[in-house]
MMTF fields as JSON, N, C-alpha, C and O atoms, coordinates in Angstrom:
{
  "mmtfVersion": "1.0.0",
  "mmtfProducer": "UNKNOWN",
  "numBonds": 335,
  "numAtoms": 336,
  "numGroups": 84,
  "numChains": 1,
  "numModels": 1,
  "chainsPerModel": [1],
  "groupsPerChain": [84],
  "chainIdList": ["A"],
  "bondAtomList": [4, 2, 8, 6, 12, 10, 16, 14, 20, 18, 24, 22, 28, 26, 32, 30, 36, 34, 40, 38, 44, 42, 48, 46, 52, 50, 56, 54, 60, 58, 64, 62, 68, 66, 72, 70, 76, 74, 80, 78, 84, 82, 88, 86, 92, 90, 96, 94, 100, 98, 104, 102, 108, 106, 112, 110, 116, 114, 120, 118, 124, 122, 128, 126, 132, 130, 136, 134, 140, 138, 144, 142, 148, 146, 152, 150, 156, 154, 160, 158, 164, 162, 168, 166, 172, 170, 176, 174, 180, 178, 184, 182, 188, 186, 192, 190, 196, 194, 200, 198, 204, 202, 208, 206, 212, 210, 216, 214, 220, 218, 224, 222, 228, 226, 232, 230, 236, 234, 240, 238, 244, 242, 248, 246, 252, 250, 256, 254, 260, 258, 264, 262, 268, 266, 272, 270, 276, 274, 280, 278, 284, 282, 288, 286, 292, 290, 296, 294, 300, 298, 304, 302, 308, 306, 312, 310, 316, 314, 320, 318, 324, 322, 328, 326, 332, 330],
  "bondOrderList": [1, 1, 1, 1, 1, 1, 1, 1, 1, 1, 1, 1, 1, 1, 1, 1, 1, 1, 1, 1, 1, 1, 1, 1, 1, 1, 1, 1, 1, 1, 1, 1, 1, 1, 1, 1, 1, 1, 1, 1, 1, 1, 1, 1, 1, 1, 1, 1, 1, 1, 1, 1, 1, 1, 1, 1, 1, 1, 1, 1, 1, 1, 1, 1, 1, 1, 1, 1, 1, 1, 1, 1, 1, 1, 1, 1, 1, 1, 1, 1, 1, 1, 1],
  "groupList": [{"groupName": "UNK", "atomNameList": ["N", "CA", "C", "O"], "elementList": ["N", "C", "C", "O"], "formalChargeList": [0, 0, 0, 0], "bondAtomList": [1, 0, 2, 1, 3, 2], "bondOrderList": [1, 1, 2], "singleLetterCode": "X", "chemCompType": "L-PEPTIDE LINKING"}],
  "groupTypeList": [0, 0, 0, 0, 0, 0, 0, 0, 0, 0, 0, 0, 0, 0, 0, 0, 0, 0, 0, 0, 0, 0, 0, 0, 0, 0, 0, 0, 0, 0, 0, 0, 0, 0, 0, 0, 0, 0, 0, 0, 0, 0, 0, 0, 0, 0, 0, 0, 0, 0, 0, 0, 0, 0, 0, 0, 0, 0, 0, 0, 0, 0, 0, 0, 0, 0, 0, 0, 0, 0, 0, 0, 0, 0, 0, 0, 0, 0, 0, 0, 0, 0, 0, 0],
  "groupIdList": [1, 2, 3, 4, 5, 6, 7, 8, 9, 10, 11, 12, 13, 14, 15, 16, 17, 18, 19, 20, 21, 22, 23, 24, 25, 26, 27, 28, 29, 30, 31, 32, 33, 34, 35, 36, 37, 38, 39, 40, 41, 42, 43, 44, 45, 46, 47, 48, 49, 50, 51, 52, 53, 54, 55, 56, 57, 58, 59, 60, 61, 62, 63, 64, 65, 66, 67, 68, 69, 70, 71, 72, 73, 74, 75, 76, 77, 78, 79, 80, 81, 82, 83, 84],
  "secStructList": [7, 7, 7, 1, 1, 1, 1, 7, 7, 6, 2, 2, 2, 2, 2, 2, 1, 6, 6, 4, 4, 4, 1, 2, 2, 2, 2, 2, 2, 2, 2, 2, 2, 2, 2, 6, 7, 2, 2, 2, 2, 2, 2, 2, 2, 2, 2, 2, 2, 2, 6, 6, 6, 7, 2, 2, 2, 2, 2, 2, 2, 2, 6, 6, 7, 7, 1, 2, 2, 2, 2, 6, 6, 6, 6, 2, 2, 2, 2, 2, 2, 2, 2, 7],
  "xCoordList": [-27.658, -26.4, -25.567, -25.407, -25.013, -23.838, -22.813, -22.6, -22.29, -21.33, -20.17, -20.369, -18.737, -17.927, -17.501, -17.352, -17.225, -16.773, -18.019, -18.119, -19.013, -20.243, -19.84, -19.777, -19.522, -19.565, -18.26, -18.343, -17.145, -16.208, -15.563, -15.697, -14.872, -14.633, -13.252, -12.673, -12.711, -11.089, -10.532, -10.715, -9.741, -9.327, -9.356, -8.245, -9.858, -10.719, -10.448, -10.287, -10.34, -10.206, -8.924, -8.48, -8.441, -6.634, -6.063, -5.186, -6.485, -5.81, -6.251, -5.509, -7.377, -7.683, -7.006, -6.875, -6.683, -6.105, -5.072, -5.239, -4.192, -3.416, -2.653, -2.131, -2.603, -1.513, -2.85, -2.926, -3.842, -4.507, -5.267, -6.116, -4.989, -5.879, -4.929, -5.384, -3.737, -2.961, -2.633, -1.618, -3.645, -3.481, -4.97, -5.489, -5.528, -6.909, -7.593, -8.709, -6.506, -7.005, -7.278, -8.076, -6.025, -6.032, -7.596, -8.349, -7.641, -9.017, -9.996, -10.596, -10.401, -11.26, -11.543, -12.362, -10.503, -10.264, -10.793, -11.78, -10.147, -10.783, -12.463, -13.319, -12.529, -14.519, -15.023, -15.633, -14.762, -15.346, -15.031, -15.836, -14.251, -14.0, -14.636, -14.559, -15.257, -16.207, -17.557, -18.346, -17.814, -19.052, -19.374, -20.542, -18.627, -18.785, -18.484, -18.45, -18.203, -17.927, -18.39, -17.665, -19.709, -20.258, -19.377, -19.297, -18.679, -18.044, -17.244, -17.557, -16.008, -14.907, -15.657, -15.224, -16.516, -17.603, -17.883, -17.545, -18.584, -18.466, -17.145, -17.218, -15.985, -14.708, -14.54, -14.748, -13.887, -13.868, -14.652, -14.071, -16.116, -16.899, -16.619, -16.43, -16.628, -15.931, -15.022, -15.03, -13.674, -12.668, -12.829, -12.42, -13.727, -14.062, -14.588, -14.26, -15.848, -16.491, -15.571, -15.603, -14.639, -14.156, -12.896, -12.514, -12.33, -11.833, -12.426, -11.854, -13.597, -14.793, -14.761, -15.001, -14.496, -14.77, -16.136, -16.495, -16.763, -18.541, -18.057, -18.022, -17.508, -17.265, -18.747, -18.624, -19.901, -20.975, -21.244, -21.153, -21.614, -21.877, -20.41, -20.572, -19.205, -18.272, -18.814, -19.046, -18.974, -19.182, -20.591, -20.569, -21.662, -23.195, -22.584, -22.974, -21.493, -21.311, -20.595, -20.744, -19.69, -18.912, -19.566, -18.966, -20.619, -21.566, -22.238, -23.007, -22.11, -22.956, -22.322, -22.779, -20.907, -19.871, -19.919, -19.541, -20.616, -20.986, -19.83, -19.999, -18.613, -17.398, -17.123, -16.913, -17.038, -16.465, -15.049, -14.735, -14.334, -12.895, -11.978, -10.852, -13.253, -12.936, -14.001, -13.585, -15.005, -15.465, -14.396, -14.199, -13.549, -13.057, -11.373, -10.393, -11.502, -9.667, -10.199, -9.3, -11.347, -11.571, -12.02, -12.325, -12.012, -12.593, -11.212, -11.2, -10.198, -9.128, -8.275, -7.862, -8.188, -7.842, -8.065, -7.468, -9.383, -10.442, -9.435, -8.676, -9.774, -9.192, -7.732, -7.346, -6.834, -5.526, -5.605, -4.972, -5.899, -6.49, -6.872, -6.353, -7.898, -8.17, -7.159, -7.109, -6.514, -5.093, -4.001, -3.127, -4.227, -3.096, -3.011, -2.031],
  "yCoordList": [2.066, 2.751, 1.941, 0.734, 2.6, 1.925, 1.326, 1.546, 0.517, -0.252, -0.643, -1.638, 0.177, 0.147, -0.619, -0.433, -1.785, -3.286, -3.592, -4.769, -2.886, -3.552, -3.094, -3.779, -1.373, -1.056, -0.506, 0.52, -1.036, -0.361, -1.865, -3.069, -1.143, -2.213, -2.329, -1.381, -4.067, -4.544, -3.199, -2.581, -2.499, -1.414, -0.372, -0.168, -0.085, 0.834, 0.273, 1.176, -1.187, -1.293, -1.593, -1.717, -1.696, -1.92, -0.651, -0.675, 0.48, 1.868, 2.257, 3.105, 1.835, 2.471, 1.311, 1.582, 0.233, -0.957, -1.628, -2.804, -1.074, -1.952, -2.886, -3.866, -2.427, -4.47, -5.178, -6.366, -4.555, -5.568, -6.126, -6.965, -5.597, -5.929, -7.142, -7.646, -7.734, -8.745, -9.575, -10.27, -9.478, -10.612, -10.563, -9.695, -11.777, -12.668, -12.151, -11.697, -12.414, -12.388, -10.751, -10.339, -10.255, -8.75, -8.193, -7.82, -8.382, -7.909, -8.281, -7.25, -9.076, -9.603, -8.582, -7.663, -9.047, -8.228, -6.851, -6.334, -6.237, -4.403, -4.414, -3.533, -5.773, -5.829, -5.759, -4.784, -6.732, -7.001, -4.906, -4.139, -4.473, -3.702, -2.24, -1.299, -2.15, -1.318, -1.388, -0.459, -2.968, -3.203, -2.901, -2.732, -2.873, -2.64, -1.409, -1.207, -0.357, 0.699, 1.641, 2.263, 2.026, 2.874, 4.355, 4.747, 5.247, 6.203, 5.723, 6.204, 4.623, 4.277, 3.669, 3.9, 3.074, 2.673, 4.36, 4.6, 5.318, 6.635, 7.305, 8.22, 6.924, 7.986, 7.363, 7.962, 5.301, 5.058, 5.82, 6.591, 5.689, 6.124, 7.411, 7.468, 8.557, 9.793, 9.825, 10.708, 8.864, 8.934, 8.459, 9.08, 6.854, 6.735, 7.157, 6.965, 8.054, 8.933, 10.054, 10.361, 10.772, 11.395, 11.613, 12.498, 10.025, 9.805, 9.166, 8.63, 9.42, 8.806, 10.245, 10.485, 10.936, 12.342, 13.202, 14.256, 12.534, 13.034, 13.503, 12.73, 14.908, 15.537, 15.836, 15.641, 16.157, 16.881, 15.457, 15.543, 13.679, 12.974, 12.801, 12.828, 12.654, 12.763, 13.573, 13.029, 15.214, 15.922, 15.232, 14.996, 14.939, 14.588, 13.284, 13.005, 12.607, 11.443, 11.999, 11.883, 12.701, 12.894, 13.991, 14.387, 14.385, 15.479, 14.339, 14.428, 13.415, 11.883, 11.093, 10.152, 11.489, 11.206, 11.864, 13.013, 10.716, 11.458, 11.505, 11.899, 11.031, 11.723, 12.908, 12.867, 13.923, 15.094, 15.685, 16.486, 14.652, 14.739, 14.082, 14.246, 13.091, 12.466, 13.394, 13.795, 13.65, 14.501, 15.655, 16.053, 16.261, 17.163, 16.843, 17.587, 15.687, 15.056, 14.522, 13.981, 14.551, 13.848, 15.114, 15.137, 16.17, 17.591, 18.314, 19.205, 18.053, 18.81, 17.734, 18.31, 16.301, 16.009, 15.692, 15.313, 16.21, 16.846, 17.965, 17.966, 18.686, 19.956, 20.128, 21.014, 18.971, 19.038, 18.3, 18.941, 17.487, 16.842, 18.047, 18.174, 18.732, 19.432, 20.973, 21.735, 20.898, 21.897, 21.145, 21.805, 19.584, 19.11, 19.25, 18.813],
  "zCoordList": [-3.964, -4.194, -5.181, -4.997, -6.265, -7.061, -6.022, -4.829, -6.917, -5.906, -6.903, -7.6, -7.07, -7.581, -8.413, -9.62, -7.607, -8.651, -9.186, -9.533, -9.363, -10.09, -11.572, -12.593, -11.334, -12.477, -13.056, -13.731, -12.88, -12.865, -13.85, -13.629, -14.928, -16.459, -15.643, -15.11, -15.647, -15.602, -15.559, -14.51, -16.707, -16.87, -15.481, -14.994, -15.193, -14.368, -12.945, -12.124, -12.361, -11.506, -11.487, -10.346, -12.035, -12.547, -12.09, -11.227, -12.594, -12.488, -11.125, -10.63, -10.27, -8.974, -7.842, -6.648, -8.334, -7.079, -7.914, -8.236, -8.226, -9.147, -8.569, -9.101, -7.105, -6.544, -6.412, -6.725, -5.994, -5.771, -6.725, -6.425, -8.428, -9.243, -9.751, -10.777, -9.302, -9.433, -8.422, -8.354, -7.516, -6.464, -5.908, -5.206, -6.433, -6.347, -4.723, -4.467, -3.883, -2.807, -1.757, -0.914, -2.498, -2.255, -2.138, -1.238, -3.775, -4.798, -3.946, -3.64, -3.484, -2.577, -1.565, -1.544, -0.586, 0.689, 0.107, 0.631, -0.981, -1.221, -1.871, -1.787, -2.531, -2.845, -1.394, -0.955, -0.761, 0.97, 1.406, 0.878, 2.031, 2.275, 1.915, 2.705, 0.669, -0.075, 0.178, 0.347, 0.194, 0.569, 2.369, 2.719, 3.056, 4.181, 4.768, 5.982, 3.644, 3.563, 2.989, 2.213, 3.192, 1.757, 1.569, 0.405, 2.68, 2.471, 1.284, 0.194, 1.343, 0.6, -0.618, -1.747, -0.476, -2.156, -3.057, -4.216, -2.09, -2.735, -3.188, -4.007, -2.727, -2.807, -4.277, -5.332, -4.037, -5.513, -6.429, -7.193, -6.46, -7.328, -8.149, -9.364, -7.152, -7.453, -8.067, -8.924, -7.99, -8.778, -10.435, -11.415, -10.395, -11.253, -12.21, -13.381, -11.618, -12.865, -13.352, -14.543, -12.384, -12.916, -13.889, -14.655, -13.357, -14.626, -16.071, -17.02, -15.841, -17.282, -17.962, -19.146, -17.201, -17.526, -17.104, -17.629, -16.092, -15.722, -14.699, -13.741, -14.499, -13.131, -12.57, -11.361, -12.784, -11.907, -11.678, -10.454, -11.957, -11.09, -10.317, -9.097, -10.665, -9.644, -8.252, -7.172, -8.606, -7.445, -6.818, -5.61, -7.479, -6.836, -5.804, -4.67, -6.623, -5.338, -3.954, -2.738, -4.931, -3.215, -2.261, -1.261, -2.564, -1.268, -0.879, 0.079, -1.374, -0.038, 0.602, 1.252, 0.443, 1.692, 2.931, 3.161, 4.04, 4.963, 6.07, 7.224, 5.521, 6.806, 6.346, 5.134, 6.791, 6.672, 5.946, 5.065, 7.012, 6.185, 5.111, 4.642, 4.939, 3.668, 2.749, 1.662, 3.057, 1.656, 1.277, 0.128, 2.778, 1.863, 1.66, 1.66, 1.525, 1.525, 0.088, -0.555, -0.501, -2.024, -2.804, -3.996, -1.938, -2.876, -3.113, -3.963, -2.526, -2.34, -3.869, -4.875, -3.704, -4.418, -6.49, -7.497, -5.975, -7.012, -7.765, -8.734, -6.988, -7.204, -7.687, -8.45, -7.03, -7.903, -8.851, -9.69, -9.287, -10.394, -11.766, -12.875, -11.15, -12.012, -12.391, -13.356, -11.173, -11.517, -12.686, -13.248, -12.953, -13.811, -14.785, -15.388]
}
């Protein structure tokens, strides 16, 4: 499985954790936290690609979010996103 902070440029993790992309230890705590989290490793992901602009791997990630109400608390926000 991709794993967010693997592939996700400064930039990129700046705009998805921005207090924590200015405090060393924060940043940490949310790498640890992803990794022990593959739902929340997929949600980043989703956001990420879709702000790359690759909505169909956006959507391919988030149908492998296997909580329910986070797949559809990240489809809903999808969706206003794409209302903007």
């Amino acid at each position: 499985m991709e794993y967010f902070f693997d592939i996700a440029t400064p930039e990129e993790i700046a705009r998805q954790f921005p207090t924590s992309a200015k405090i060393p230890s924060f940043l940490e705590h949310d790498r640890q936290l992803l990794k022990e989290n593959p739902d929340d490793n997929l949600t980043e992901l989703v956001y990420l690609y879709w702000g790359r602009g690759e909505k169909k791997k956006a959507e391919q990630l988030r149908q492998q979010i296997k909580n329910e109400e986070q797949k559809l608390s990240v489809g809903l926000s999808l969706y206003e996103f794409r209302e903007s």
